[in-house]
C-alpha positions as CSV (number, residue, x, y, z in Angstrom):
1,X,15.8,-35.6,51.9
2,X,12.4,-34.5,53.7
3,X,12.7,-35.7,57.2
4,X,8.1,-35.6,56.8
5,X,9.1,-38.7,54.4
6,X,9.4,-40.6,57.4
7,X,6.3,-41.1,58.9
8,X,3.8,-44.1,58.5
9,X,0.2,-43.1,59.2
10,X,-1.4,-46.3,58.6
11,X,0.6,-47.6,61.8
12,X,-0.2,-44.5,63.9
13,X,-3.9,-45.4,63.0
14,X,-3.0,-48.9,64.2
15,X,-1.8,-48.4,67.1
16,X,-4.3,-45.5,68.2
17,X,-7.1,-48.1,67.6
18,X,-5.6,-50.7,69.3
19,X,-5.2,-48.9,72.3
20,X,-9.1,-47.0,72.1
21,X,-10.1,-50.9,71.6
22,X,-8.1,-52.1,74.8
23,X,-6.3,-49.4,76.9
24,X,-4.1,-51.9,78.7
25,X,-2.7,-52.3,75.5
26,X,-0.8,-48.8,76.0
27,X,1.3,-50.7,78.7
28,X,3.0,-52.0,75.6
29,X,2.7,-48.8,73.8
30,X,4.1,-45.9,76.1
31,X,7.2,-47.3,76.8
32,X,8.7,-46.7,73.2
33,X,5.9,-44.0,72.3
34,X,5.5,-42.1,75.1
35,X,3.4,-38.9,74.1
36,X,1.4,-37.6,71.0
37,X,4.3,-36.2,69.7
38,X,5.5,-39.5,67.9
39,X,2.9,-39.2,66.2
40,X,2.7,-37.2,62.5
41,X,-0.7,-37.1,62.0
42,X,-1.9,-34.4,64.4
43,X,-5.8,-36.0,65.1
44,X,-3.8,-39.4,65.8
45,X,-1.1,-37.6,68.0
46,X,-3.6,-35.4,69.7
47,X,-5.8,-38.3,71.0
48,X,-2.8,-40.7,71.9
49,X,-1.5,-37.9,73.6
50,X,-5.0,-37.2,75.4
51,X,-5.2,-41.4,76.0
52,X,-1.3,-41.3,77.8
53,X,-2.5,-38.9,79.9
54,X,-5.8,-40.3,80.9
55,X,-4.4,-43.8,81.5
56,X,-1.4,-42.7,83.5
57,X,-3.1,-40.4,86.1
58,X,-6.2,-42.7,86.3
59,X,-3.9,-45.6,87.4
60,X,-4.4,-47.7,83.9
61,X,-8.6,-46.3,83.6
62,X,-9.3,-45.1,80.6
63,X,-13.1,-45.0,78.8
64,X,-14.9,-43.0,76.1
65,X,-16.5,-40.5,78.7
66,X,-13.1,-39.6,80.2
67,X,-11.3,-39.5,76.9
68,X,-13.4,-37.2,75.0
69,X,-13.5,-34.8,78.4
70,X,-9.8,-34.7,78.4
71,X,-10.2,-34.2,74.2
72,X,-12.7,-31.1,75.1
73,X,-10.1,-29.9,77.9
74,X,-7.5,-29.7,75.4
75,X,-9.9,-27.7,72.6
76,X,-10.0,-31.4,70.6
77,X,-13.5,-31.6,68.8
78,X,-14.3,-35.4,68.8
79,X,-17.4,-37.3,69.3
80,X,-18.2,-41.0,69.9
81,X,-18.0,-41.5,66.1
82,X,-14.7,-40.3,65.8
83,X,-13.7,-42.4,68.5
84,X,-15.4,-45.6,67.1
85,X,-14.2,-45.1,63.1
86,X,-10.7,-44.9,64.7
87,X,-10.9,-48.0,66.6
88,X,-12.0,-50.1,63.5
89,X,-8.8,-49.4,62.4
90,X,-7.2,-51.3,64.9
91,X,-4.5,-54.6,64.7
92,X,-4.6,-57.8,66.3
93,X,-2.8,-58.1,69.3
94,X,-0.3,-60.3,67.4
95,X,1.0,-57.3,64.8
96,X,0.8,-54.6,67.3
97,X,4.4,-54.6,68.5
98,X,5.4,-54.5,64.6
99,X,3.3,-51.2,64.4
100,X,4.5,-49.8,67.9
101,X,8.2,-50.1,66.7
102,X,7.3,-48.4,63.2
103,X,5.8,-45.4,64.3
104,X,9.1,-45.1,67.0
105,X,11.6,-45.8,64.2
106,X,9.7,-43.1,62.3
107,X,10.4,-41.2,65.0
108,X,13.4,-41.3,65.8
109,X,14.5,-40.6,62.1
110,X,12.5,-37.4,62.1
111,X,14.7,-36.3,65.7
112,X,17.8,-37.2,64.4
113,X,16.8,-34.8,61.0
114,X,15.8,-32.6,63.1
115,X,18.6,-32.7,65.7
116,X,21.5,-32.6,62.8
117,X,19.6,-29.5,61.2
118,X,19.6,-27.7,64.4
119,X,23.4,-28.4,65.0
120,X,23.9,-26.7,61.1
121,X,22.0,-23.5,62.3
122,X,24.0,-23.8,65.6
123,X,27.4,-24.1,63.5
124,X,26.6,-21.3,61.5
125,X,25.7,-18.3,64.0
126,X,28.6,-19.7,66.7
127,X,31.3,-21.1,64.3
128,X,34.1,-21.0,67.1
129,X,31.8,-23.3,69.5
130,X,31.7,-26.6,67.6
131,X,33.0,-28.9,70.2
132,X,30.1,-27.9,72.1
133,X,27.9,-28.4,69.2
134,X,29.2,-32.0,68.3
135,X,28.6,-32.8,71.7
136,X,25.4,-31.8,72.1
137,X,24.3,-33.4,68.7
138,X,26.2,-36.6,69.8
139,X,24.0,-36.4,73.2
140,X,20.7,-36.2,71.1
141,X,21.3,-39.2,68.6
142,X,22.1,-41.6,71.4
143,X,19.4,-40.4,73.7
144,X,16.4,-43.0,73.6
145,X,14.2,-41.4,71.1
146,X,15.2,-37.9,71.9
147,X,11.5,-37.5,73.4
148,X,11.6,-37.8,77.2
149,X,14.6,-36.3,79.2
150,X,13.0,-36.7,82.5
151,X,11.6,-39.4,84.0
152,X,8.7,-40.2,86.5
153,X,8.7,-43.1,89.3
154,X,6.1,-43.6,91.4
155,X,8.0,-43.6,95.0
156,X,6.3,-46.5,96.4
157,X,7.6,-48.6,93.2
158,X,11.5,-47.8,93.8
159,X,10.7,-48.0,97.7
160,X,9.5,-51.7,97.4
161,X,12.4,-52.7,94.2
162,X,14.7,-51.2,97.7
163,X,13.2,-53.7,100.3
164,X,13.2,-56.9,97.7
165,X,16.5,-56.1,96.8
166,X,17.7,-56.4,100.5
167,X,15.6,-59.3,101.0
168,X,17.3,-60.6,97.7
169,X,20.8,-60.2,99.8
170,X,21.9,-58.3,96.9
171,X,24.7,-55.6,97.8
172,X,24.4,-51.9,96.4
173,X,26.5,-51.2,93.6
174,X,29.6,-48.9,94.4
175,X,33.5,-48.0,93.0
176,X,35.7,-49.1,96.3
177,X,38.8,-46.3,96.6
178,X,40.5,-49.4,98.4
179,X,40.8,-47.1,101.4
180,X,39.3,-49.7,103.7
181,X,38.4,-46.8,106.2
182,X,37.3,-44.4,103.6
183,X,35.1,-47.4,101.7
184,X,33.7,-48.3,105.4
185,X,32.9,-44.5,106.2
186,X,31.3,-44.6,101.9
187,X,29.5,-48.3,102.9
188,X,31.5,-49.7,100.1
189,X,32.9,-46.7,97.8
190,X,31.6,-44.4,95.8
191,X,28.4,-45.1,93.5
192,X,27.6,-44.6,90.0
193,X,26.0,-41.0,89.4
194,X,28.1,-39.9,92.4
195,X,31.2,-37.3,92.5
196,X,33.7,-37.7,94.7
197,X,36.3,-34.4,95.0
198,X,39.9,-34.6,96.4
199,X,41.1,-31.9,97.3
200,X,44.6,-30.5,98.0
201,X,47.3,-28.2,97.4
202,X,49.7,-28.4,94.8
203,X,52.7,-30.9,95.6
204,X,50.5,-32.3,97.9
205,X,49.6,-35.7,96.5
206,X,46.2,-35.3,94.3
207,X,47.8,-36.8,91.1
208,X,48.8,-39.2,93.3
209,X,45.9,-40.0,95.6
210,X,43.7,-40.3,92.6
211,X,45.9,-42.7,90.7
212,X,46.1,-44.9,93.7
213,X,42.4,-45.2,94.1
214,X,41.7,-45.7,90.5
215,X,44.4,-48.6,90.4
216,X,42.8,-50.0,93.6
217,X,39.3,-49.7,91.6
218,X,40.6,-51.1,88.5
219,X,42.4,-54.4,90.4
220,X,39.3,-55.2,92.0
221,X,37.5,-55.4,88.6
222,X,36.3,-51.7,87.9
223,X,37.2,-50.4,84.5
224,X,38.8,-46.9,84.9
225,X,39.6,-43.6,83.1
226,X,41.8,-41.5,83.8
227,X,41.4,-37.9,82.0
228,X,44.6,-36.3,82.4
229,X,44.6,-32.2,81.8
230,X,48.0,-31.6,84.1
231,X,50.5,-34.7,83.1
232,X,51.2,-36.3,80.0
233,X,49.9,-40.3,79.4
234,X,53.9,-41.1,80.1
235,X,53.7,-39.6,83.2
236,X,50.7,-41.4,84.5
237,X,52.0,-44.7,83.4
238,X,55.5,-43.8,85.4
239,X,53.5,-43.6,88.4
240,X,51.4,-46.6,87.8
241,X,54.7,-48.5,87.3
242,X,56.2,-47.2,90.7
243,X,53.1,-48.3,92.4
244,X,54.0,-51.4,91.7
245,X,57.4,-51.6,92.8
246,X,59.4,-50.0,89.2
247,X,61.5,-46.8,90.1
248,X,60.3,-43.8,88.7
249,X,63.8,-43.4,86.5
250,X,64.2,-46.5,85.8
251,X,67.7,-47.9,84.0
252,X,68.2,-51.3,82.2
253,X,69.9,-52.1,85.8
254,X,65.6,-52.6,87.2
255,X,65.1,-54.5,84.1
256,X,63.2,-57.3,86.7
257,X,61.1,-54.6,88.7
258,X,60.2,-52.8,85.0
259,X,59.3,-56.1,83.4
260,X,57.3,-57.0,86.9
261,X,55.1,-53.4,86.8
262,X,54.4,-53.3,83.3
263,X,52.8,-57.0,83.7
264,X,50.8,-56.1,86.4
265,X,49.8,-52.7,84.9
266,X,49.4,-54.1,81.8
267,X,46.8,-56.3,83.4
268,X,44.5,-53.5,84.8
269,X,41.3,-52.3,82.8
270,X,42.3,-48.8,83.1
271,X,42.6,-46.1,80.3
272,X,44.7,-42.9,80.1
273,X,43.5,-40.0,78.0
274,X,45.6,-37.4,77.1
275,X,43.6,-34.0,77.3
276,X,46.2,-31.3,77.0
277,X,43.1,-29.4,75.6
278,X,41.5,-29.3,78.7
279,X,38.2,-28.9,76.5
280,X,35.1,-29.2,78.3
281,X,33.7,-30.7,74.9
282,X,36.4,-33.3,74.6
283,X,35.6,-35.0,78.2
284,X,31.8,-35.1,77.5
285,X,33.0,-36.6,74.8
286,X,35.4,-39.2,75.9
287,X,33.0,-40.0,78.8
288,X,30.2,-40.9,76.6
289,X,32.3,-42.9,74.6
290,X,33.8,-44.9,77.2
291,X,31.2,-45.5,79.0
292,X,28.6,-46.7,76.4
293,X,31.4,-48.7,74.3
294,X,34.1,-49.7,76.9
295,X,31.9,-49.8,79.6
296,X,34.4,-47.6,82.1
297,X,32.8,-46.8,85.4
298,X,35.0,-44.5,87.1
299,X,36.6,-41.5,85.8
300,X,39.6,-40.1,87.4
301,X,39.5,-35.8,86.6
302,X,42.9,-34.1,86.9
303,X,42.0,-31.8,87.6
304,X,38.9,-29.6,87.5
305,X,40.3,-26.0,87.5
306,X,41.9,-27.1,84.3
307,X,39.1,-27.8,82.5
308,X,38.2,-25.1,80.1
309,X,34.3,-24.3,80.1
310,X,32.2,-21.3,78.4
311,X,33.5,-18.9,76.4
312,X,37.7,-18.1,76.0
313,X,38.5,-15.5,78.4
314,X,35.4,-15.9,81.0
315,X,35.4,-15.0,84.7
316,X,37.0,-18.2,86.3
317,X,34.3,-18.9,88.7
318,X,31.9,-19.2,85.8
319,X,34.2,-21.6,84.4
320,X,34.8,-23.5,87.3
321,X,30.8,-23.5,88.1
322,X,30.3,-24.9,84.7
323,X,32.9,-27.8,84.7
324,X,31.6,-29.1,88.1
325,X,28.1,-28.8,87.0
326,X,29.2,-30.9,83.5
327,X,30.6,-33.7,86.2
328,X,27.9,-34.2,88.0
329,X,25.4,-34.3,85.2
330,X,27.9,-36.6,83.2
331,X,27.6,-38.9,86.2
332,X,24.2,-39.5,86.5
333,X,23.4,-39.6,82.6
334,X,25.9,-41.8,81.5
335,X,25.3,-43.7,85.5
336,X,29.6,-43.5,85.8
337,X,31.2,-42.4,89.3
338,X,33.2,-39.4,89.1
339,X,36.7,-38.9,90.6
340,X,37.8,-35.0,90.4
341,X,40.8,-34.0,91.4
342,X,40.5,-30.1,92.2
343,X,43.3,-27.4,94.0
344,X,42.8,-25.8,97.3
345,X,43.5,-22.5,98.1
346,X,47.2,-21.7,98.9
347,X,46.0,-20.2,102.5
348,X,43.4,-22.9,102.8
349,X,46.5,-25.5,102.3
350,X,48.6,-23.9,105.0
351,X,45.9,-23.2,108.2
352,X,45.6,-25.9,110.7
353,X,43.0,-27.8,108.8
354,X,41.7,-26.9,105.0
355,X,37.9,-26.9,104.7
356,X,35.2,-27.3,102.0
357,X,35.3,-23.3,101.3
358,X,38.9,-23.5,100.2
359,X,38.3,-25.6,97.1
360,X,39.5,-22.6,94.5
361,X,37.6,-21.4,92.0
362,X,33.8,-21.9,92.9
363,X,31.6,-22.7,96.2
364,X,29.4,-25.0,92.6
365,X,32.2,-27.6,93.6
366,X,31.0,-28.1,97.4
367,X,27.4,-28.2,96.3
368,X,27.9,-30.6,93.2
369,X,30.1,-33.3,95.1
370,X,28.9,-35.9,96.9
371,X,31.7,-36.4,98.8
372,X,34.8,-34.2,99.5
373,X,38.3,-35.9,100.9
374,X,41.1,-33.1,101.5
375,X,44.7,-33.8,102.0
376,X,45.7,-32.2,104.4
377,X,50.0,-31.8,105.1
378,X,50.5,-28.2,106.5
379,X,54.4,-29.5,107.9
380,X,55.3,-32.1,104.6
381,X,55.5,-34.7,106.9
382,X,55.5,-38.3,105.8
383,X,52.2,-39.1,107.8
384,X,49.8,-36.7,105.9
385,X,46.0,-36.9,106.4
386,X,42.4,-37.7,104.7
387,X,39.9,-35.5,106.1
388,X,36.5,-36.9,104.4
389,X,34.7,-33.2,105.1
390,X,31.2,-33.6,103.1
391,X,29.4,-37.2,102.7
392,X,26.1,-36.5,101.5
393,X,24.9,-39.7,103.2
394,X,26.9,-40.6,106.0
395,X,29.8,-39.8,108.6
396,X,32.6,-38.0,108.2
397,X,36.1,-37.8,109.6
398,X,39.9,-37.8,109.5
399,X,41.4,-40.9,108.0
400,X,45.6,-41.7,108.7
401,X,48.0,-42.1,105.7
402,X,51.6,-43.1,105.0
403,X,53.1,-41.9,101.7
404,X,55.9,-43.5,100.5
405,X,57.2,-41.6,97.7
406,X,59.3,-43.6,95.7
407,X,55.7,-45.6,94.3
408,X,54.1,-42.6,95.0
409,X,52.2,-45.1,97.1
410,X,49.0,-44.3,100.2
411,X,48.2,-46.8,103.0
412,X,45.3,-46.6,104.6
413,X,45.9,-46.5,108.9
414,X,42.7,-46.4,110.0
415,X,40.7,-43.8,111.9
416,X,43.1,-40.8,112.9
417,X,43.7,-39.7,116.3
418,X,43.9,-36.2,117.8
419,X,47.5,-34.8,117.0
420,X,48.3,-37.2,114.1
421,X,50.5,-36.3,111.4
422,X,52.5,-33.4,113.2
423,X,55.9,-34.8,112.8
424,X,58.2,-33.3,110.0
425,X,59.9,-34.8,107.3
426,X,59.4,-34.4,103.6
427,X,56.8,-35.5,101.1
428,X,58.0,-34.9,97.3
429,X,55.2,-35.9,95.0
């Protein structure tokens, strides 16, 4: 089927008039047509486009003498003739939407031609890299019209929707960790399009850490995934269940704690997938599915130096580079807060105090995360530590933890004080 079949040029000449006739009418018109390039016919696309761009950097102006200056600019030979046989072509007001939503629909069936023709020519010269090309094919069709990736706000316009929204009393949106000191330190938790990073060494307590906070997210309402590269969906659940009282290794002897935790997991919006794959492909994909369909808010990554980015057999900090850079972009297009879980350098683990630089792998980790909590337990004591090290709008600072490890369970103690956590004693996770 010719993709060109899907075009409607008596409603391009519609709206075009329309909006020659009364300019304010592209208000209506530019937010599901935004350039010429919606447009088939290329006289009609090249004067809406010339029109968009007059209006918007005019403030909403727009007259004959401007219009065909811009047209001469762009090498467009029009007159005032041309300009006055396309406006008798115009609709009523009362029709105009009908004709707005044709030539978008039109549109958007020609991108999604175009876009599954592309993924075909991709397919065919990088046969071993369809995950990637799904995905990016998947991205396109449920973009909005596959036209405008970026888009422009005029500062004083989000400034002000700021102010009437404090005025309005109305609280920002955030993810609590139910860390009451973290959360205070965060002003509520971590927001969508944001990237938190735990960090730790292994045995330390990531897994553990981040189930905790996304069953804290999920209890207060939050719907959570958790993408699990390391541990299996039985294993997740087995901690979940401890959490809530069930031994780990449970006989029919705990039948009362079992039945207790499975009720109260059972009751938690929260979703475990299994990616033993550790595909790069396959969470972009789950993500976007989730989101848009289940509405899931916060991911939980475990973790990111599993993830498998680029080409088999790359240079790890390429790989690395390229999963954190995935995260962050997955949480601001698909407006979800992002929990990764990532490992800390074995020396990094054992010196007095780890630091951003011994996240392993790839210094793309530091710069892409928002914020950055590191575990730090250089004895294995029982009274390990939450050292928030980067939060890219606030304070930072140490945080004091129990652990107890038969519900593989963190409590928040408040602000810690100089010489906490020194005592020994062991921490199995």
């Amino acid at each position: 089927m010719n993709a060109l079949m899907f075009s409607d040029e008596r409603s391009e000449s519609f709206v075009v008039g329309a909006c020659l006739y009364q300019p304010e009418l592209l208000d209506d018109a530019m937010p599901k047509i935004p350039d010429g390039d919606a447009l088939l016919n290329p006289t009609l696309s090249s004067v809406y486009d010339a029109m968009c761009s007059v209006y918007t950097k005019t403030n909403g102006k727009l007259d004959t003498a401007m219009l065909l200056t811009e047209a001469e600019r762009r090498g467009l030979e029009l007159t005032n003739d041309d300009l006055y046989r396309m406006c008798d072509s115009r609709c009523t007001d009362v029709v105009l939407p009908w004709h707005i939503d044709r030539v978008a629909y039109c549109y958007r069936v020609r991108q999604t031609f175009g876009a599954i023709a592309d993924a075909g020519w991709s397919i065919d010269h990088d046969p071993e890299n369809i995950e990637g090309v799904v995905s990016n094919l998947l991205d396109r069709l449920a973009s909005d019209g596959g036209s405008v990736q970026s888009k422009v706000h005029d500062a004083g316009v989000v400034a002000a929707a700021i102010h009437d929204k404090i005025m309005r009393n109305e609280p920002d949106e955030f993810i609590p960790t139910g860390f009451r000191t973290l959360d205070h330190w965060l002003r509520g938790g971590i927001r969508p399009g944001e990237i938190m990073v735990i960090g730790g060494r292994p045995g330390q307590g990531k897994t553990a850490l981040g189930v905790n906070m996304g069953i804290r997210a999920a209890k207060s309402g939050v719907p959570v995934g958790l993408l699990s590269i390391e541990m299996s969906e039985t294993e997740i659940a087995r901690r979940m269940r401890a959490y809530f009282g069930c031994p780990m290794n449970a006989t029919p002897e705990d039948a009362e704690l079992s039945e207790q935790a499975t009720e109260r997991v059972e009751a938690l919006p929260f979703k475990i997938i299994d990616l033993s794959s550790g595909r790069l492909a396959d969470i972009q994909s789950h993500v976007r599915t989730l989101a848009r369909r289940d509405g899931v808010r916060l991911f939980v990554l475990d973790y990111l130096q599993l993830v498998k980015a680029g080409k088999d057999g790359g240079e790890e900090y390429q790989r690395i580079t390229l999963a954190s850079q995935a995260m962050k972009q997955m949480a601001r297009e698909y407006g979800v807060a992002m929990l990764v879980l990532a490992q800390v350098n074995r020396e990094g683990g054992k010196r007095e105090k780890p630091t951003m630089n011994d996240l392993k792998g790839s210094g793309s980790i530091e710069q892409d995360a928002d914020q950055i909590v590191l575990i730090h337990n250089p004895h294995g004591c029982d009274a390990p530590e939450l050292i928030l090290a980067k939060h890219r709008n606030g304070r930072t600072g140490r945080v004091a933890v129990t652990y107890t490890p038969v519900q593989t369970r963190f409590e928040d103690n408040g602000e810690a004080h100089e010489g906490y956590g020194e005592s020994s004693g062991p921490l199995p996770i």
